[in-house]
Biopython code that builds the backbone (N, CA, C, O; Angstrom):
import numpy as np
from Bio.PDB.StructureBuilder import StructureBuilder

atoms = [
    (1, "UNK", "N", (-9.008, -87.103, -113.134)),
    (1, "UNK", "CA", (-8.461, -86.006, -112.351)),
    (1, "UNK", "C", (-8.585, -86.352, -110.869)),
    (1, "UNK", "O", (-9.704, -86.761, -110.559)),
    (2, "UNK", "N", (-7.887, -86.297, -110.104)),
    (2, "UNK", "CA", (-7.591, -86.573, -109.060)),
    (2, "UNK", "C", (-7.625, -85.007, -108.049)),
    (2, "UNK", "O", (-6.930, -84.085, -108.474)),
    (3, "UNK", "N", (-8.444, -84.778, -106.738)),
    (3, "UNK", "CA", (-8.020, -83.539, -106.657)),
    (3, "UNK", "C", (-8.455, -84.131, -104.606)),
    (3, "UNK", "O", (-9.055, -84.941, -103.900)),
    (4, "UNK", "N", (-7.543, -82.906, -104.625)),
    (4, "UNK", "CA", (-7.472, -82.951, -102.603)),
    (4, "UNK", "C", (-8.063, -81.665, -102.123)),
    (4, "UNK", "O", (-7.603, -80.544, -102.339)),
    (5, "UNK", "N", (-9.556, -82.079, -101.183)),
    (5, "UNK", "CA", (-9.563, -81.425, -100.544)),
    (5, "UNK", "C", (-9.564, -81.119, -99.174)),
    (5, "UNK", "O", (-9.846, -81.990, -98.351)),
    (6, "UNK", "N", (-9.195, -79.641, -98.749)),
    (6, "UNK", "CA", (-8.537, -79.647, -97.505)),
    (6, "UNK", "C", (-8.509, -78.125, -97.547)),
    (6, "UNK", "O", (-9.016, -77.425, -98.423)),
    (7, "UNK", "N", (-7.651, -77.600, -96.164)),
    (7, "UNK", "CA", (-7.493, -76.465, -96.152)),
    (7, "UNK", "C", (-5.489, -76.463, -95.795)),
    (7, "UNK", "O", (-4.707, -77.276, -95.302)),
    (8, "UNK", "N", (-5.397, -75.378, -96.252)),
    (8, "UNK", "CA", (-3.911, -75.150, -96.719)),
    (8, "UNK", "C", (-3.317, -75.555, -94.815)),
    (8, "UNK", "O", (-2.581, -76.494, -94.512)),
    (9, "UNK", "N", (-3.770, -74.783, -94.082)),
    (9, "UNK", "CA", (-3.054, -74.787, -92.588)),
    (9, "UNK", "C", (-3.147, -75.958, -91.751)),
    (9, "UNK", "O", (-2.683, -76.018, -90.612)),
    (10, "UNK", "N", (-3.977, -77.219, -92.555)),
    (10, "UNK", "CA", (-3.833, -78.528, -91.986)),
    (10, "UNK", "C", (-2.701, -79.631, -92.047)),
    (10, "UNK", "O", (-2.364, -80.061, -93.150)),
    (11, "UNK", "N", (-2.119, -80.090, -90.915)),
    (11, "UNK", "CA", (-1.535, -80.787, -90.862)),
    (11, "UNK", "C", (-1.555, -81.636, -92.051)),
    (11, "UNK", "O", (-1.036, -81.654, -93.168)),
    (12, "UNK", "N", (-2.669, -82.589, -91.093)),
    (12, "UNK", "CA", (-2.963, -83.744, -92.112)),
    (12, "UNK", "C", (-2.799, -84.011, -93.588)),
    (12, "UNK", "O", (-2.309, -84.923, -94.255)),
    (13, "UNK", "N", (-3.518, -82.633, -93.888)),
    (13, "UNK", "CA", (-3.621, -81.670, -95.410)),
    (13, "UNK", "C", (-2.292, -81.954, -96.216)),
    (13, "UNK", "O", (-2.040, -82.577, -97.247)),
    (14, "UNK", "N", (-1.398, -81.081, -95.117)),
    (14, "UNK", "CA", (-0.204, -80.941, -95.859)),
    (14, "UNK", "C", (0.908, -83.005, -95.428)),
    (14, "UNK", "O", (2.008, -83.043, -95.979)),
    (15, "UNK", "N", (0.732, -83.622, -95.036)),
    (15, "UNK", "CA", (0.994, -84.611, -94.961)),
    (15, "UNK", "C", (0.580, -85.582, -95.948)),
    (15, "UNK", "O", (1.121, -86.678, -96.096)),
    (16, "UNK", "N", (-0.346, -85.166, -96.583)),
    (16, "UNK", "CA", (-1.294, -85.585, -97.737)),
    (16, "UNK", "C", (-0.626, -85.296, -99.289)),
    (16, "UNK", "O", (-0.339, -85.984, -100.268)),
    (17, "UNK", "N", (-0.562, -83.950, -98.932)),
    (17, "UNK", "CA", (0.053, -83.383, -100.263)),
    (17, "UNK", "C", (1.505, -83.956, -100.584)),
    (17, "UNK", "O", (2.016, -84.299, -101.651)),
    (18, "UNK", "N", (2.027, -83.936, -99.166)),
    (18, "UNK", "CA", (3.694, -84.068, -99.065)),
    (18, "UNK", "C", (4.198, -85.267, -100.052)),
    (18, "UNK", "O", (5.106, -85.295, -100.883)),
    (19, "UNK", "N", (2.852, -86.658, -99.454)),
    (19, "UNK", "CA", (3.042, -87.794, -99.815)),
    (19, "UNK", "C", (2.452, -87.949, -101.528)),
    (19, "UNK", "O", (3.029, -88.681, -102.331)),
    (20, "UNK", "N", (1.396, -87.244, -101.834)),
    (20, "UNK", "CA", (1.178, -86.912, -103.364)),
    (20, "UNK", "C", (2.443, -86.532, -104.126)),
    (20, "UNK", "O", (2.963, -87.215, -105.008)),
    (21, "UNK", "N", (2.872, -85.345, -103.671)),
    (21, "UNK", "CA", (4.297, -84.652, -104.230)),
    (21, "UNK", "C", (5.517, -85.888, -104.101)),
    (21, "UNK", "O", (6.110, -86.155, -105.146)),
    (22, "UNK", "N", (5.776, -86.397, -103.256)),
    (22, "UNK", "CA", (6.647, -87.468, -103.416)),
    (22, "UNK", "C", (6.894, -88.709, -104.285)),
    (22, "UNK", "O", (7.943, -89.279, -104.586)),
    (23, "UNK", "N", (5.407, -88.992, -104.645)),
    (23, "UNK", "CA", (5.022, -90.354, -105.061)),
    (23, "UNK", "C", (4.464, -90.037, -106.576)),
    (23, "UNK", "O", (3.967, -90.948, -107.238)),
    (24, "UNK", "N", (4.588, -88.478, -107.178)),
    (24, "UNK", "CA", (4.717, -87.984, -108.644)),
    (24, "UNK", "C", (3.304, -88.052, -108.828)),
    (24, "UNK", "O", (2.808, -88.311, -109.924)),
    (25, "UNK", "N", (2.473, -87.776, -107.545)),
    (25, "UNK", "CA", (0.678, -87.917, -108.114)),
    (25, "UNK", "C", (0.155, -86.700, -108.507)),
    (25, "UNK", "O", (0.102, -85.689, -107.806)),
    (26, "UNK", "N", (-0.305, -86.847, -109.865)),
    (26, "UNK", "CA", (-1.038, -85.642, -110.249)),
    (26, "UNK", "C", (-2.231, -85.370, -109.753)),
    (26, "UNK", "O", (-3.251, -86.040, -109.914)),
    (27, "UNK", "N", (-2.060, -83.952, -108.883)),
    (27, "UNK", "CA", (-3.461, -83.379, -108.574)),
    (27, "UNK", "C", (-4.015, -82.064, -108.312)),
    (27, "UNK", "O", (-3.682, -81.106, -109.009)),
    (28, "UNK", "N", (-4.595, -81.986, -107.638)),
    (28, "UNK", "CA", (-5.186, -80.749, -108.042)),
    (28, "UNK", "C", (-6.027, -80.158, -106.453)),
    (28, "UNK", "O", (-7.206, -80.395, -106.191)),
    (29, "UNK", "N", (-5.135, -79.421, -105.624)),
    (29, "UNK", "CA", (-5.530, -79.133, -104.344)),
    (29, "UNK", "C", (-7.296, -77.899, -104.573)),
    (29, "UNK", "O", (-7.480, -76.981, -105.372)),
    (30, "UNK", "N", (-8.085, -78.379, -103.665)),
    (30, "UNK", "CA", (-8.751, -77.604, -103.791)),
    (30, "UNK", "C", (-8.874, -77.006, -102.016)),
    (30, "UNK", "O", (-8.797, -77.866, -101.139)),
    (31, "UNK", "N", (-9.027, -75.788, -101.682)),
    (31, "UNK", "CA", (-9.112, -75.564, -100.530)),
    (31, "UNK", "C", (-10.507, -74.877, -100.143)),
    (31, "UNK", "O", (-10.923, -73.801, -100.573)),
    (32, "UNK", "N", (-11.195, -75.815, -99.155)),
    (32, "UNK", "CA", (-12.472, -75.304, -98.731)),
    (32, "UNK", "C", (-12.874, -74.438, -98.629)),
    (32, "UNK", "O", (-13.934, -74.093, -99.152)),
    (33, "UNK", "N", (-11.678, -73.290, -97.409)),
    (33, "UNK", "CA", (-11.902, -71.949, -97.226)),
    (33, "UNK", "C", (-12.078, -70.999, -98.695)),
    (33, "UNK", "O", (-13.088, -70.432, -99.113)),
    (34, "UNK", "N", (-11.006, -71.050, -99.156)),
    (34, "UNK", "CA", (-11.121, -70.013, -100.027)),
    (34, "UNK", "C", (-12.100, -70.164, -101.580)),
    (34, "UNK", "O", (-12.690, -69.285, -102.209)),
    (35, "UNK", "N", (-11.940, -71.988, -101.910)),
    (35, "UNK", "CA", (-12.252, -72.072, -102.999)),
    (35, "UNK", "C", (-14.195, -72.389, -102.932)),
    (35, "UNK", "O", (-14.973, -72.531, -103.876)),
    (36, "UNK", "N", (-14.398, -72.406, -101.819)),
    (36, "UNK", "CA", (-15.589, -73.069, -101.211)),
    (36, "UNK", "C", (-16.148, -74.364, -101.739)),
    (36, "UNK", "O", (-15.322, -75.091, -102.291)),
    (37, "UNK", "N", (-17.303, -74.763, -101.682)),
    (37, "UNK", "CA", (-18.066, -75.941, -102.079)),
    (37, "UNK", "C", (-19.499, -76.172, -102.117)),
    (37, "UNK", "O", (-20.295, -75.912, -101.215)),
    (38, "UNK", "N", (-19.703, -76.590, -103.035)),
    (38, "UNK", "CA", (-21.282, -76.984, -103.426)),
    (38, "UNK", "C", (-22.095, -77.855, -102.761)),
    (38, "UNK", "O", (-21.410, -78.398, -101.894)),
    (39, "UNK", "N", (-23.312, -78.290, -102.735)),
    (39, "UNK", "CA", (-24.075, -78.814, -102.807)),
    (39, "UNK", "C", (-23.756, -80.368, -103.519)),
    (39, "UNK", "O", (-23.471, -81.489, -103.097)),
    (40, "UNK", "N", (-23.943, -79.837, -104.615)),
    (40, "UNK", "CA", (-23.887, -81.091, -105.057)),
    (40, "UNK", "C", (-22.453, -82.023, -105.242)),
    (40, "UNK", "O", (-22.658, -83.103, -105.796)),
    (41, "UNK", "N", (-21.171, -81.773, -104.890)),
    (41, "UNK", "CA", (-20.152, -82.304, -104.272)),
    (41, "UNK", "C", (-20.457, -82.611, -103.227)),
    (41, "UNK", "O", (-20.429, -83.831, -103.062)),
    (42, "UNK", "N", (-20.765, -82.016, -102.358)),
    (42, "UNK", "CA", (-20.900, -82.609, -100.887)),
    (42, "UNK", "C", (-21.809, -84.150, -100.840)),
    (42, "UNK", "O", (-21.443, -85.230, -100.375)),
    (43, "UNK", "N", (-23.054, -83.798, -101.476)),
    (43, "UNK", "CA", (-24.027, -85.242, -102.010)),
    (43, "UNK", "C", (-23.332, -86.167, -102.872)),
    (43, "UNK", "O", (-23.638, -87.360, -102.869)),
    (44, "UNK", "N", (-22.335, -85.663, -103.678)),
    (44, "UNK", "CA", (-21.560, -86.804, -103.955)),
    (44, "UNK", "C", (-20.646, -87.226, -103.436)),
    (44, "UNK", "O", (-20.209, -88.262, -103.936)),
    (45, "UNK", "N", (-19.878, -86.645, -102.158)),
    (45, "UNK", "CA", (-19.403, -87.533, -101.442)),
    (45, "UNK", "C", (-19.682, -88.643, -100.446)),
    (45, "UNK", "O", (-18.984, -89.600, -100.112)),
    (46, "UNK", "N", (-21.332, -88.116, -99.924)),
    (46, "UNK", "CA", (-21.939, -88.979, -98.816)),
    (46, "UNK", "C", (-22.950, -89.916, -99.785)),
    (46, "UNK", "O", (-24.010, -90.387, -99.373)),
    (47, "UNK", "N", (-22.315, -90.140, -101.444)),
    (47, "UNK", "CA", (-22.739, -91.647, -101.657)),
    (47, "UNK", "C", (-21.649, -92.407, -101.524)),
    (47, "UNK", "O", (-21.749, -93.532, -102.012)),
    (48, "UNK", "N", (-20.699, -92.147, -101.043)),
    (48, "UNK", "CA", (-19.444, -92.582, -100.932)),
    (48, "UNK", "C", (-18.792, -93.256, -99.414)),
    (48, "UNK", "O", (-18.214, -94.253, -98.980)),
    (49, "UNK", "N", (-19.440, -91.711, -98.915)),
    (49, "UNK", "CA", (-18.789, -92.111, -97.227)),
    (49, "UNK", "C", (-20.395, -91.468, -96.581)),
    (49, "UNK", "O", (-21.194, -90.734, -97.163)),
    (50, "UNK", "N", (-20.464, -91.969, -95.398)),
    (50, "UNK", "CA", (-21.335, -91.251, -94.472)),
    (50, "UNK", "C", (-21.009, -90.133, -93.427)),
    (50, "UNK", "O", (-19.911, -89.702, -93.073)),
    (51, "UNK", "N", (-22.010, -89.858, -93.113)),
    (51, "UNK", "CA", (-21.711, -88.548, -91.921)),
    (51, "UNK", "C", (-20.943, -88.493, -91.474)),
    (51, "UNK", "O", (-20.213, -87.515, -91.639)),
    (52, "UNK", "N", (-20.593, -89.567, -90.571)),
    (52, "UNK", "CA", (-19.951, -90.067, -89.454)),
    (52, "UNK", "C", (-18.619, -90.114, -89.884)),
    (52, "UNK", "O", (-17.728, -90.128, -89.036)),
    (53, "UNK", "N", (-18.379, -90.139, -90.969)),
    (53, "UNK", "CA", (-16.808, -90.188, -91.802)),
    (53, "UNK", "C", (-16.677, -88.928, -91.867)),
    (53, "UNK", "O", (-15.887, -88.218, -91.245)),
    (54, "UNK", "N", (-17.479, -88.631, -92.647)),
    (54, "UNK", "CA", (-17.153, -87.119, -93.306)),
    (54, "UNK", "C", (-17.468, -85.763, -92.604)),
    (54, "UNK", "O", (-17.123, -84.716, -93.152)),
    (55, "UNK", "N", (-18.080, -85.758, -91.469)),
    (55, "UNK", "CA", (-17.790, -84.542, -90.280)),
    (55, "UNK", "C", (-17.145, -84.856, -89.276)),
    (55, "UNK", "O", (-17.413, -85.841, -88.589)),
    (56, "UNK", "N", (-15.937, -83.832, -88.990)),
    (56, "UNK", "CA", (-15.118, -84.300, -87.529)),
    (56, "UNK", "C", (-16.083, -83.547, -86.206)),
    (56, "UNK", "O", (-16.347, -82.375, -85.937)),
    (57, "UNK", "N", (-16.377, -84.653, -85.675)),
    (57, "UNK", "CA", (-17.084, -84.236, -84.753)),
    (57, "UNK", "C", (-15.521, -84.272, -83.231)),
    (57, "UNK", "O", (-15.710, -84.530, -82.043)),
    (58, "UNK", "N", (-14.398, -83.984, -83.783)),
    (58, "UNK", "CA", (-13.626, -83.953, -82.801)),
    (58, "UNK", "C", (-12.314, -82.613, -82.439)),
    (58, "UNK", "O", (-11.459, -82.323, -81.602)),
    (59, "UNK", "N", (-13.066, -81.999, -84.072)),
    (59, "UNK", "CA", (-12.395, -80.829, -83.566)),
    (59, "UNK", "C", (-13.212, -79.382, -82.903)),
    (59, "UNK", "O", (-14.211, -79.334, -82.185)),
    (60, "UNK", "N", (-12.280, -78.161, -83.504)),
    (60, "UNK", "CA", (-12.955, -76.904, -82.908)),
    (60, "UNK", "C", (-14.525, -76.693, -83.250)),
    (60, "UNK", "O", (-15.483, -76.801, -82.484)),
    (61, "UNK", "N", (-14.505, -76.361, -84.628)),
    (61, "UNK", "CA", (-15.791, -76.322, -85.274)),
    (61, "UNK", "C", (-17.095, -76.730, -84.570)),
    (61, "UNK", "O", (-18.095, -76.180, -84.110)),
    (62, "UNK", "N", (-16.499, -78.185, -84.737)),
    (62, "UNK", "CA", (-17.994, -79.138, -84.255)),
    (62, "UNK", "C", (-18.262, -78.985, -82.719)),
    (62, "UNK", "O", (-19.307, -79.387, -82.209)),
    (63, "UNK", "N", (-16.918, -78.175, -81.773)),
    (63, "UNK", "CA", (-17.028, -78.109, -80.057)),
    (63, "UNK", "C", (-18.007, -76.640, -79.922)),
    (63, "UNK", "O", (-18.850, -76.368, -79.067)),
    (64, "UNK", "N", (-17.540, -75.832, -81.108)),
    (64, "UNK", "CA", (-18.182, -74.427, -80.932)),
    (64, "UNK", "C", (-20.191, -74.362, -81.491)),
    (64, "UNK", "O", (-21.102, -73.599, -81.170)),
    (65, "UNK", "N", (-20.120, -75.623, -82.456)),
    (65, "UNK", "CA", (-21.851, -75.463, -82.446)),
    (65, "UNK", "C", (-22.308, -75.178, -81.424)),
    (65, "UNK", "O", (-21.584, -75.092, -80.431)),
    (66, "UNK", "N", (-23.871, -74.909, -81.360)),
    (66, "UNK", "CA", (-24.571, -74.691, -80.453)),
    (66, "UNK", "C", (-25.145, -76.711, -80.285)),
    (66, "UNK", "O", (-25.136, -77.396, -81.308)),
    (67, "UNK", "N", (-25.474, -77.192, -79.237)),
    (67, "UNK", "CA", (-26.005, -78.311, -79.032)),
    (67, "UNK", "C", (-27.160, -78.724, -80.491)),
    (67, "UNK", "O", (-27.181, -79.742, -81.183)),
    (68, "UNK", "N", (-27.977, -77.547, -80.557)),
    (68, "UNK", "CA", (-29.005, -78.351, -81.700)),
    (68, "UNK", "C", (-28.521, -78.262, -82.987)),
    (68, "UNK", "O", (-29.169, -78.832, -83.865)),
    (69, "UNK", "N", (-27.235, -77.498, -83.364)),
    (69, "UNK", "CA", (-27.253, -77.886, -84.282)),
    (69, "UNK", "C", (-26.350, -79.034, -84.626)),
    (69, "UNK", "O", (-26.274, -79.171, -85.847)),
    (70, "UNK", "N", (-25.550, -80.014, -83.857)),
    (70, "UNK", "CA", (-24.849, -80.885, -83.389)),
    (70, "UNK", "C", (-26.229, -82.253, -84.097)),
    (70, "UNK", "O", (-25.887, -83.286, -84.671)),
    (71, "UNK", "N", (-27.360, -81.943, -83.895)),
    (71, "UNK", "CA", (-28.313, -82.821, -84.768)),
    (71, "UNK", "C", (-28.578, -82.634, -85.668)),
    (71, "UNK", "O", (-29.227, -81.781, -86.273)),
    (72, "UNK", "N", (-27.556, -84.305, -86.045)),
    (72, "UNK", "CA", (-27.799, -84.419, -87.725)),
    (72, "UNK", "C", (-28.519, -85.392, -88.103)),
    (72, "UNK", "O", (-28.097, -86.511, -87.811)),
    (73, "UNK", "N", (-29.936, -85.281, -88.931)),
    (73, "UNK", "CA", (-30.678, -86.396, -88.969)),
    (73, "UNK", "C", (-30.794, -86.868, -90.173)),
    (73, "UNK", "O", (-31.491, -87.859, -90.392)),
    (74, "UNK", "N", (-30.144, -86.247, -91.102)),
    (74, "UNK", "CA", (-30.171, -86.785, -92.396)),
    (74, "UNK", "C", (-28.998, -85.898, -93.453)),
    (74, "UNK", "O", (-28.456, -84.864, -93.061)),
    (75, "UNK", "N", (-28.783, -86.396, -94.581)),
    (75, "UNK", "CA", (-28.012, -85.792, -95.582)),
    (75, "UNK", "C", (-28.157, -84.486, -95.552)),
    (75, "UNK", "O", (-27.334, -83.756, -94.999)),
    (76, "UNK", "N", (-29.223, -84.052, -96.146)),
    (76, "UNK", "CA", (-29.434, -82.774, -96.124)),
    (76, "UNK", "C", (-29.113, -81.919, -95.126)),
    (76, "UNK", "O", (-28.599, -80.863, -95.491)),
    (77, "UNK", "N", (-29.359, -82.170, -93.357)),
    (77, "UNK", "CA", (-28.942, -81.283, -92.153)),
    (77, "UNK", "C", (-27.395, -81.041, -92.836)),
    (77, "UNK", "O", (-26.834, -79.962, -93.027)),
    (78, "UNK", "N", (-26.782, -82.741, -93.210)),
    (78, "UNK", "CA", (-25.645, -82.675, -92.789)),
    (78, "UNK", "C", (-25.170, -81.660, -93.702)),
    (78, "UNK", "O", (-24.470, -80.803, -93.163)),
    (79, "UNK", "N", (-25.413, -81.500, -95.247)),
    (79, "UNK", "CA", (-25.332, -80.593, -96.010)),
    (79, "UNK", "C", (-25.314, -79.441, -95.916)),
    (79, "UNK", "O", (-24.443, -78.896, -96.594)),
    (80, "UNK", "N", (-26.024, -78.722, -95.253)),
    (80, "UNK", "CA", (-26.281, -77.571, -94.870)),
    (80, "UNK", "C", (-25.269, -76.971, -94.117)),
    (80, "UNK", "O", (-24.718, -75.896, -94.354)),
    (81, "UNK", "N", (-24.969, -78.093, -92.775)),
    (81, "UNK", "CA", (-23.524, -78.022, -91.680)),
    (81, "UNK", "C", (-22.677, -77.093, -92.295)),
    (81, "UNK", "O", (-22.287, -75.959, -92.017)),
    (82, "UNK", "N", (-22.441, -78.159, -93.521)),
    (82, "UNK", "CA", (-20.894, -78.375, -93.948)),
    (82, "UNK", "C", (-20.728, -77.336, -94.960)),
    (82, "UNK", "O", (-19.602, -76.844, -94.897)),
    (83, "UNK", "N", (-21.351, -76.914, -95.728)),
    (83, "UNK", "CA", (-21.771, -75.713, -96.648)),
    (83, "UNK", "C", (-21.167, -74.504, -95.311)),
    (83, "UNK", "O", (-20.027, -74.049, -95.403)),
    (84, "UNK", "N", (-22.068, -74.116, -94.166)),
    (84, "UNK", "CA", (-22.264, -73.340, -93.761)),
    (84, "UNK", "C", (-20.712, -73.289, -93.005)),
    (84, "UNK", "O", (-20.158, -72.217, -92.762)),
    (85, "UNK", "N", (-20.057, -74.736, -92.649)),
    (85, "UNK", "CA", (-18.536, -74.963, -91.366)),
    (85, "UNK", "C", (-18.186, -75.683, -92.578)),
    (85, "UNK", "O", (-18.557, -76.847, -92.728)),
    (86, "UNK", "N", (-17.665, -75.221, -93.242)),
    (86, "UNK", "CA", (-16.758, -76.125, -94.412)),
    (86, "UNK", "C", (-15.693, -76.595, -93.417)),
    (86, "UNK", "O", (-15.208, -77.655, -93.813)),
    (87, "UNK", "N", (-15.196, -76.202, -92.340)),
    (87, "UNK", "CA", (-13.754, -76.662, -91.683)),
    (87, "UNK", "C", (-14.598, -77.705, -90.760)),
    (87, "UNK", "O", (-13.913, -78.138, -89.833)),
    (88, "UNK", "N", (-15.754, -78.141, -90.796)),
    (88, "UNK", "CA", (-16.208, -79.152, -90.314)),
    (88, "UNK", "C", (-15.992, -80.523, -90.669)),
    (88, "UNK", "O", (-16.443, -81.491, -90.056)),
    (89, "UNK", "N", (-15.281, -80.548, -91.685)),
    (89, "UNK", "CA", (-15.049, -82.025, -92.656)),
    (89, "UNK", "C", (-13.832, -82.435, -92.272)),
    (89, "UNK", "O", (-12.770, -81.839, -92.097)),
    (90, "UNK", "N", (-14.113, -83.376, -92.186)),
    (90, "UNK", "CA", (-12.191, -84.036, -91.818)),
    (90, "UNK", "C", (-11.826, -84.287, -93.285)),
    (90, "UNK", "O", (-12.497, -84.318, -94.317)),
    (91, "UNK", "N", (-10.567, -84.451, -93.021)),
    (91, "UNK", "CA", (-9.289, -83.486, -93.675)),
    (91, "UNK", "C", (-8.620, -84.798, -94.305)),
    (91, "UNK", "O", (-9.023, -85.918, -93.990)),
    (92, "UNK", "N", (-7.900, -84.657, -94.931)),
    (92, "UNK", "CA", (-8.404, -84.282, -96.224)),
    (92, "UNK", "C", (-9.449, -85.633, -96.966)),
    (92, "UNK", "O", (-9.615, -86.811, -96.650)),
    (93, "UNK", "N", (-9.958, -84.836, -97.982)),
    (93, "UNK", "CA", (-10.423, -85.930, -98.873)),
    (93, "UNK", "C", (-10.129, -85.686, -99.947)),
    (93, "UNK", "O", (-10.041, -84.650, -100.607)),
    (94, "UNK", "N", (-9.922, -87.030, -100.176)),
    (94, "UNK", "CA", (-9.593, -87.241, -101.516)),
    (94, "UNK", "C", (-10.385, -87.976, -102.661)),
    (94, "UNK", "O", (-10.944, -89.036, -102.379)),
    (95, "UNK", "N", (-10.451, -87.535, -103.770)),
    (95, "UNK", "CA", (-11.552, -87.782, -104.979)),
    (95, "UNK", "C", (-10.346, -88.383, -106.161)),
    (95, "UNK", "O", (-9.376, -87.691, -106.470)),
    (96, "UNK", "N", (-10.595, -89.794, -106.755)),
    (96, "UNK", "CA", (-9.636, -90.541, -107.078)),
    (96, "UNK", "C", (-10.309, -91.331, -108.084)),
    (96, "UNK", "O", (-10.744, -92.336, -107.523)),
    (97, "UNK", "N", (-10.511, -91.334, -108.960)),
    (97, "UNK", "CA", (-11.203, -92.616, -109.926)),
    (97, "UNK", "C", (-12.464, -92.752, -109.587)),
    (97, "UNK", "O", (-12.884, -93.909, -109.569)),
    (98, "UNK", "N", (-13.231, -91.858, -109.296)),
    (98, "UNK", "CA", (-14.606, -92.281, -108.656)),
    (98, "UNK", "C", (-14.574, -92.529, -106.829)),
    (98, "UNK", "O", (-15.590, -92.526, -106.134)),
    (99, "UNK", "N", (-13.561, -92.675, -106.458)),
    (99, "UNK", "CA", (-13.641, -93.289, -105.165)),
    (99, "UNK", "C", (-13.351, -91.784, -103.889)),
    (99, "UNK", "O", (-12.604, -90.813, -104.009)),
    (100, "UNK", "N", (-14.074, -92.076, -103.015)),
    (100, "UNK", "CA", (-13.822, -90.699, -102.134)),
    (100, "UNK", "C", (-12.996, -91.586, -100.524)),
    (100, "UNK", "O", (-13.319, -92.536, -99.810)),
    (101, "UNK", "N", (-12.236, -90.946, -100.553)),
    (101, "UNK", "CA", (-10.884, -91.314, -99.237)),
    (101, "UNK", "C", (-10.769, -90.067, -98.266)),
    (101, "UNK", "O", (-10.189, -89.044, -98.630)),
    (102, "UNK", "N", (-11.394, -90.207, -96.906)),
    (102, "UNK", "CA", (-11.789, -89.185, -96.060)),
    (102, "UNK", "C", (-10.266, -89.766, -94.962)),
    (102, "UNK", "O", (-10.053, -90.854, -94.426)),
    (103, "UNK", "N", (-9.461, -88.490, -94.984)),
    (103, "UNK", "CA", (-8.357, -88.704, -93.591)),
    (103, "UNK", "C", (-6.903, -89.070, -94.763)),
    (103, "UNK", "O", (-6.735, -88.972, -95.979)),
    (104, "UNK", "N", (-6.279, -89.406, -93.889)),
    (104, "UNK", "CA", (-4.911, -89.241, -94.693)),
    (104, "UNK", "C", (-4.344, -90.842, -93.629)),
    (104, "UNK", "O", (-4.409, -90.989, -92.408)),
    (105, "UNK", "N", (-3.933, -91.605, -94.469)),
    (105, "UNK", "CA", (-3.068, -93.182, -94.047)),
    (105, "UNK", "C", (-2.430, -93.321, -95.662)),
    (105, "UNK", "O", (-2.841, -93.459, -96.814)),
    (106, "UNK", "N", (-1.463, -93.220, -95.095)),
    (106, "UNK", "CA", (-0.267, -93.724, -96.460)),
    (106, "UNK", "C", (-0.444, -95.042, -97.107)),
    (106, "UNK", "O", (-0.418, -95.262, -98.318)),
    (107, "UNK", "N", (-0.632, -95.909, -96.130)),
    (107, "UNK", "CA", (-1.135, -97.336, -97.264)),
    (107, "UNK", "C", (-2.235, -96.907, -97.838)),
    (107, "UNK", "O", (-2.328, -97.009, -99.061)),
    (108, "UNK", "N", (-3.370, -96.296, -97.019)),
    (108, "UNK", "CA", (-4.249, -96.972, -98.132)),
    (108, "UNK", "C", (-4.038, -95.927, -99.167)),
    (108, "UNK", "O", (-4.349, -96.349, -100.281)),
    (109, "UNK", "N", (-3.632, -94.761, -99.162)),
    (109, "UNK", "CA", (-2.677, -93.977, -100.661)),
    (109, "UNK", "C", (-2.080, -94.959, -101.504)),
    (109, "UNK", "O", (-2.571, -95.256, -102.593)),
    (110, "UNK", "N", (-1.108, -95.444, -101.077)),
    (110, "UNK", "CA", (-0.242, -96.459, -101.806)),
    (110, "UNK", "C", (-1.568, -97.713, -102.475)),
    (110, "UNK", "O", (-1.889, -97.919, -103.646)),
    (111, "UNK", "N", (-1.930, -98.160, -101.588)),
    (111, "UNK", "CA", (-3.233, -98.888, -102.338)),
    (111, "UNK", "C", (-3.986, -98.593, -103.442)),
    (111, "UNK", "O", (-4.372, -99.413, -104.275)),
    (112, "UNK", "N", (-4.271, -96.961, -103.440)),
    (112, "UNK", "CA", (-5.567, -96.117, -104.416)),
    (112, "UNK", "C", (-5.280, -96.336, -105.231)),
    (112, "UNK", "O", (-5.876, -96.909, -106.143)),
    (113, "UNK", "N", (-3.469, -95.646, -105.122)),
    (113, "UNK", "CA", (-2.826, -95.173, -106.299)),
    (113, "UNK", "C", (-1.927, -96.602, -106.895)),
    (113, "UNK", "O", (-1.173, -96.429, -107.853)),
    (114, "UNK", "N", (-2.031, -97.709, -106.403)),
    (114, "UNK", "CA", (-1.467, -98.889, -107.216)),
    (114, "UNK", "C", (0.102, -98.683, -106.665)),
    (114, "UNK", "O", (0.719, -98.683, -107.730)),
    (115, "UNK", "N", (0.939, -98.535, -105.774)),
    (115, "UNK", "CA", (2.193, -98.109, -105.926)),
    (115, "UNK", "C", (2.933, -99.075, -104.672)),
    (115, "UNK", "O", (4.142, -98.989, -104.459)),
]
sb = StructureBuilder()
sb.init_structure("model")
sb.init_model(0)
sb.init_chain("A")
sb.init_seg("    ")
for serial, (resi, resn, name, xyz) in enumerate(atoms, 1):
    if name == "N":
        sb.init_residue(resn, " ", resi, " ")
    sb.init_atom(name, np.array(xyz, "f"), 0.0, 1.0, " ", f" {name:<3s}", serial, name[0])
structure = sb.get_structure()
């Protein structure tokens, strides 16, 4: 099962999907806001990718923290973040055969997916 997550009003998001829908990929959108997220998804994505991938420290979210909580010193802080600013995660990721793909680039889609 293949599934995207993201939030519906993202660009990227929907640039993601566009190129899924085009290319006949079966999946399965999940959206942060509404559908929320666990714990233990989140820990299984950062055996995958790290912090630094997987929080945008360049949008609104991460400009509106307060300074301390901007320190992240381990999985767990980061866990907590992202639980608490789910729109803190860059956009989209994708969960694919085991493999987690943070951001949206059409090759490496075309790559995942063999095409």
């Amino acid at each position: 099962m293949t599934i995207l997550y993201g939030i519906k009003n993202c660009d990227t998001v929907r640039k993601a999907r566009a190129w899924l829908d085009a290319h006949g990929v079966s999946y399965r959108f999940h959206d942060l806001r509404t559908d929320g997220l666990d714990a233990a998804t989140l820990n299984g994505w950062l055996q995958h990718v790290d912090t630094a991938t997987l929080i945008n420290t360049r949008g609104t979210t991460w400009r509106q923290l307060p300074e301390n909580a901007r320190q992240i010193g381990d999985n767990d802080t980061a866990v907590r973040l992202m639980l608490e600013h789910p729109t803190i995660i860059k956009r989209p990721v994708l969960v694919h055969d085991g493999k987690v793909t943070v951001g949206f680039v059409a090759t490496n889609y075309t790559n995942l997916f063999r095409l």
